[in-house]
C-alpha positions as CSV (number, residue, x, y, z in Angstrom):
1,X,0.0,0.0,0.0
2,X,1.5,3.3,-0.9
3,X,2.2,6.2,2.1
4,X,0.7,9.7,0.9
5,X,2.9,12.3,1.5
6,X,1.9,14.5,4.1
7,X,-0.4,17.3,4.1
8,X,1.4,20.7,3.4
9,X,-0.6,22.7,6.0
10,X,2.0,20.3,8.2
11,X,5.0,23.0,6.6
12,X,3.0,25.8,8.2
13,X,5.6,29.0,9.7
14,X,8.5,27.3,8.1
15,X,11.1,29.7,6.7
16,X,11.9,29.0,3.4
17,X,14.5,31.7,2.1
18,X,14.9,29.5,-0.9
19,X,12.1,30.4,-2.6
20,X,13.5,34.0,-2.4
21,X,15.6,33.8,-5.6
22,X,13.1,31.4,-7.5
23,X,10.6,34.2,-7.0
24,X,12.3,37.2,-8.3
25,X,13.1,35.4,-11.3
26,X,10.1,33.2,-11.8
27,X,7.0,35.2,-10.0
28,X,4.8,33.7,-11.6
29,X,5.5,29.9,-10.9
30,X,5.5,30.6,-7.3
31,X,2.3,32.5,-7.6
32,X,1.1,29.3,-8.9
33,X,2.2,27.3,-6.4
34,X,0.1,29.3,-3.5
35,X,-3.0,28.9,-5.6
36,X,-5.4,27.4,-3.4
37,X,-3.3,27.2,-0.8
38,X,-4.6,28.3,2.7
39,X,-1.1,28.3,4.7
40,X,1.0,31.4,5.9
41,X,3.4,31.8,3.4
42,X,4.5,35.6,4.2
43,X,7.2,35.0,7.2
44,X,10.1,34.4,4.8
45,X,9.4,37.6,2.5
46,X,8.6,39.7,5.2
47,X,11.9,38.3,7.7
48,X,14.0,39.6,4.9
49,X,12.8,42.9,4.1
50,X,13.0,43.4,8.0
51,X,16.5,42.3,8.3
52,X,17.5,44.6,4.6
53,X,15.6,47.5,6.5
54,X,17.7,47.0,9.5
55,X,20.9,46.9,7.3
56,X,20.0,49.8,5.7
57,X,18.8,52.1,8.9
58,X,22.5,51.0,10.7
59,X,24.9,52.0,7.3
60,X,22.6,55.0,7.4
61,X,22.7,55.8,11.3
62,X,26.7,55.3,10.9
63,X,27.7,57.4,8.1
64,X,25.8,60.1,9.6
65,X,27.3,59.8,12.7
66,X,30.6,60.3,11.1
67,X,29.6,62.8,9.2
68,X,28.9,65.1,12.7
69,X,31.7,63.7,14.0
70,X,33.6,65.7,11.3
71,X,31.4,68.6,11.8
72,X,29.4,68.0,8.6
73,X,25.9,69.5,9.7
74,X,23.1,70.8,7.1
75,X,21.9,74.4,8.2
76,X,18.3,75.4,7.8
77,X,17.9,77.7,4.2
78,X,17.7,81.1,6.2
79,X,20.5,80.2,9.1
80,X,22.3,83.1,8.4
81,X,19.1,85.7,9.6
82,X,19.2,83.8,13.2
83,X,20.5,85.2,16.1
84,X,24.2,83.8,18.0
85,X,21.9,82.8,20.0
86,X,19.7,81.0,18.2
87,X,22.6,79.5,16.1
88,X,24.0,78.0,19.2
89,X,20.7,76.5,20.3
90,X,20.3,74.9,16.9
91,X,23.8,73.4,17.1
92,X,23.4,71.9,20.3
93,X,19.6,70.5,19.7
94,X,21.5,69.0,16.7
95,X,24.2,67.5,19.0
96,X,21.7,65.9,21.0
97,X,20.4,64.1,17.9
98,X,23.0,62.3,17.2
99,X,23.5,59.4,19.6
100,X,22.5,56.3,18.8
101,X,18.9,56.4,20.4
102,X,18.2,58.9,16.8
103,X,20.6,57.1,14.9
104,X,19.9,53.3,15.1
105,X,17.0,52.5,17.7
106,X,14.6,54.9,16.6
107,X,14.9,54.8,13.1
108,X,14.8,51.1,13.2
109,X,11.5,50.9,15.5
110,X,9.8,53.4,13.6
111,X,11.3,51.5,10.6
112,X,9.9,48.0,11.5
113,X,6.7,49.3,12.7
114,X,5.8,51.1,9.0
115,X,7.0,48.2,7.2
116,X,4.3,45.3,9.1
117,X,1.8,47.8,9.7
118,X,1.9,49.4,5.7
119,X,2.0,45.7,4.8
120,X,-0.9,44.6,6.9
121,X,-3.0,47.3,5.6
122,X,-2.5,47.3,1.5
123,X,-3.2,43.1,2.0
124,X,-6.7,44.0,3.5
125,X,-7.2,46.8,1.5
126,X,-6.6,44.6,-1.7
127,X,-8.3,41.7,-0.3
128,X,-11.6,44.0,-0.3
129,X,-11.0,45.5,-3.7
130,X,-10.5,41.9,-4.9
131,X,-13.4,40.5,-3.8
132,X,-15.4,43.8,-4.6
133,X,-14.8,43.0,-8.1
134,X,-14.9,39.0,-8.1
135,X,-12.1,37.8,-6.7
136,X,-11.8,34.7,-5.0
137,X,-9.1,34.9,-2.1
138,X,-9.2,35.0,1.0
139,X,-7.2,37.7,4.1
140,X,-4.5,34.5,4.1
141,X,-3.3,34.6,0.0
142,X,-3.7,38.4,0.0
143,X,-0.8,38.5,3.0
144,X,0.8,36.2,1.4
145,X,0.9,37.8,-2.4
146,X,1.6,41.4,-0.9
147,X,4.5,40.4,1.5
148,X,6.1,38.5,-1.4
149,X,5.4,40.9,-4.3
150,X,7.3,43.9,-1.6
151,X,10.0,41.7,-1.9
152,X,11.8,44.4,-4.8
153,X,11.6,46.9,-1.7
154,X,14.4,44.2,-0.1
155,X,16.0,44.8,-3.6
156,X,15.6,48.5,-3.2
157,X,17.5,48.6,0.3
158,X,20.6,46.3,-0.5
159,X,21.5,48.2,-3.5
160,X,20.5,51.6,-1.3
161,X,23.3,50.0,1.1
162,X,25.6,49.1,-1.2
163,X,25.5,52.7,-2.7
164,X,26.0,54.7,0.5
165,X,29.0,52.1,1.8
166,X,30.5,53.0,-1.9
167,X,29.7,57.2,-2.1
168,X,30.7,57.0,2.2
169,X,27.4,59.4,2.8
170,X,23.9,58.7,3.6
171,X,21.0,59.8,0.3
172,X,20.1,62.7,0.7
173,X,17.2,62.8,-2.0
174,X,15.8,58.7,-2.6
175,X,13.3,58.4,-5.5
176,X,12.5,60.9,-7.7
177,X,12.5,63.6,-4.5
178,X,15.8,65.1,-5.8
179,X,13.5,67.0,-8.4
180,X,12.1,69.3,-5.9
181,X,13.9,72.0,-4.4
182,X,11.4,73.4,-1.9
183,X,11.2,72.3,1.9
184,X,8.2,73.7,3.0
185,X,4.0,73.5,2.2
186,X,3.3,71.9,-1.1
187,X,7.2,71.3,-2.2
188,X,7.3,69.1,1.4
189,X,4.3,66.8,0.1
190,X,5.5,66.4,-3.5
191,X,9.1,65.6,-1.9
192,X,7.4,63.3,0.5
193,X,5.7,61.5,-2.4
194,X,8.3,61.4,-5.0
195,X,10.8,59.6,-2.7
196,X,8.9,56.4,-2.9
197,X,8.5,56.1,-6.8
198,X,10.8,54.6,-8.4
199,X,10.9,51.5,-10.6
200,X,10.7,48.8,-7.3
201,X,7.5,50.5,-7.2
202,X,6.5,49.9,-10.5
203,X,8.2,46.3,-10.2
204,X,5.9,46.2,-7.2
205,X,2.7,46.7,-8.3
206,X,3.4,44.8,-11.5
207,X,3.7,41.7,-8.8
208,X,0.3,42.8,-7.1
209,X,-1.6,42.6,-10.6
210,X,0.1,39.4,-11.2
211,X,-0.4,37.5,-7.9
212,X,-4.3,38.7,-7.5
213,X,-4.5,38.0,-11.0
214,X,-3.2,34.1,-10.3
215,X,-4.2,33.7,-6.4
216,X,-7.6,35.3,-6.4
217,X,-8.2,34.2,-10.1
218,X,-9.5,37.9,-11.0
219,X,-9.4,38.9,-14.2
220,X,-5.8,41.3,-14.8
221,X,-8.6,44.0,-16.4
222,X,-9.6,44.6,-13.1
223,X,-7.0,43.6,-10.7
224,X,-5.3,46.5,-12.5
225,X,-7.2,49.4,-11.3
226,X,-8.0,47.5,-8.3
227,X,-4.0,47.9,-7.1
228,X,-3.3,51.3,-8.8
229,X,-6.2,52.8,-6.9
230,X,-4.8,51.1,-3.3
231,X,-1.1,52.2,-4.3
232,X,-2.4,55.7,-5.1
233,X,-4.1,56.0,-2.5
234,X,-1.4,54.8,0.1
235,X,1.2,56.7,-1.5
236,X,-0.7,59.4,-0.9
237,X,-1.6,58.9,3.1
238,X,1.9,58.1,2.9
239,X,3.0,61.4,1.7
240,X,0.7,63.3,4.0
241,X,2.0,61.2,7.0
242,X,5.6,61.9,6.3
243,X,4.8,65.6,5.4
244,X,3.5,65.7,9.1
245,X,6.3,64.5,10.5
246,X,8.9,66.4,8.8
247,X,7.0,69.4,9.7
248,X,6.9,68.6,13.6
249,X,10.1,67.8,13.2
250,X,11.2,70.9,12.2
251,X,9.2,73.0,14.6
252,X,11.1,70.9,17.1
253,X,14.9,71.2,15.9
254,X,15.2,73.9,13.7
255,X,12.7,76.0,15.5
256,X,12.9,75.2,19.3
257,X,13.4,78.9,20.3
258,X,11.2,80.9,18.3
């Protein structure tokens, strides 16, 4: 009598980083292989954009560590109408920002916490725009199709690394951000918004319409708009989000005395 092969819902959680390579250059054979499938499959994508993100936030928190250290600070655009006063304030707020609590820990929280939580919410946000238009997935294969169609993002931060160990400073302007020159109001959005488009993201959302299009068997005709209008719509919360920050930021170092 022959033995059947155990069930894979038995392979549930395991870490496969395998399948890593075999997905970026065959997406659509490993798409095929979650099909129907009911299991977690999102640890392994989402352990190693975690790990690239740390990687990335420590290079980053290092070189611009060194960079004070030489006494390489960027002033504000009008630092030469403040006061000695205020001059001195800003240079010792700026001191203060530079241990490794702003450098590495920080960064790497707030890091972490964007990257599962932004990930969370684009797979239930697709999950009800697939199965508004006729999809049939479910919450599991729309985790598992977004954390392994972010995995050009992991792509994104090695060669970001790579770069900055190479030029020996952090980016300044990631994306398309460099084109604007403004810091303030509607410059600050457009900056916040360009700096996350690039071709991963295009890579990216060419991975969404393919693995709703295979997983939740929707037609690519609609699984297009379907993902354009979530990306749109979370690059654009993600704009505003960042555009917030910056701002408060700001208030709070460059402006502390005013």
């Amino acid at each position: 009598m022959t033995e059947l092969a155990p069930p894979d819902n038995t392979r549930r959680g395991r870490i496969a980083f395998k399948r890593i390579f075999a997905f970026i250059f065959h997406p659509r054979r490993e798409y095929e292989r979650m099909t129907g499938e009911e299991r977690a499959a999102w640890l392994t994508p989402l352990l190693v954009l975690s790990i690239l993100l740390l990687l990335r936030v420590v290079v980053t928190g290092f070189l611009r560590a060194q960079a004070a250290a030489m006494g390489e600070v960027s002033l504000p655009p009008d630092w030469q109408w403040w006061t000695p006063d205020m001059q001195n304030n800003y240079m010792q707020a700026m001191q203060a920002t530079q241990g490794p609590v702003f450098n590495y820990i920080i960064p790497a929280l707030t890091g972490l916490a964007g990257l599962w939580f932004t990930w969370a919410v684009i797979s239930a946000l697709l999950h009800l725009t697939s199965t508004l238009l006729g999809g049939r997935g479910s919450m599991t294969s729309a985790l598992n199709v977004v954390g392994w169609a972010s995995l050009p993002m992991a792509v994104r931060d090695l060669l970001r690394v790579i770069y900055m160990l190479i030029v020996k400073h952090p980016i300044a302007s990631p994306g398309l951000s460099g084109f604007v020159t403004g810091t303030e109001g509607m410059a600050l959005f457009l900056a916040q918004l360009l700096k996350n488009l690039d071709l991963f993201v295009i890579w990216y959302a060419i991975l969404l319409v393919l693995g709703f299009s295979l997983v939740d068997n929707l037609p690519v005709k609609k699984a297009i708009p379907g993902v354009l209008i979530v990306l749109i719509a979370s690059l654009l919360a993600g704009a505003g989000l960042g555009t917030l920050f910056s701002s408060l930021g700001g208030m709070m170092v460059t402006r502390p005395f005013l």
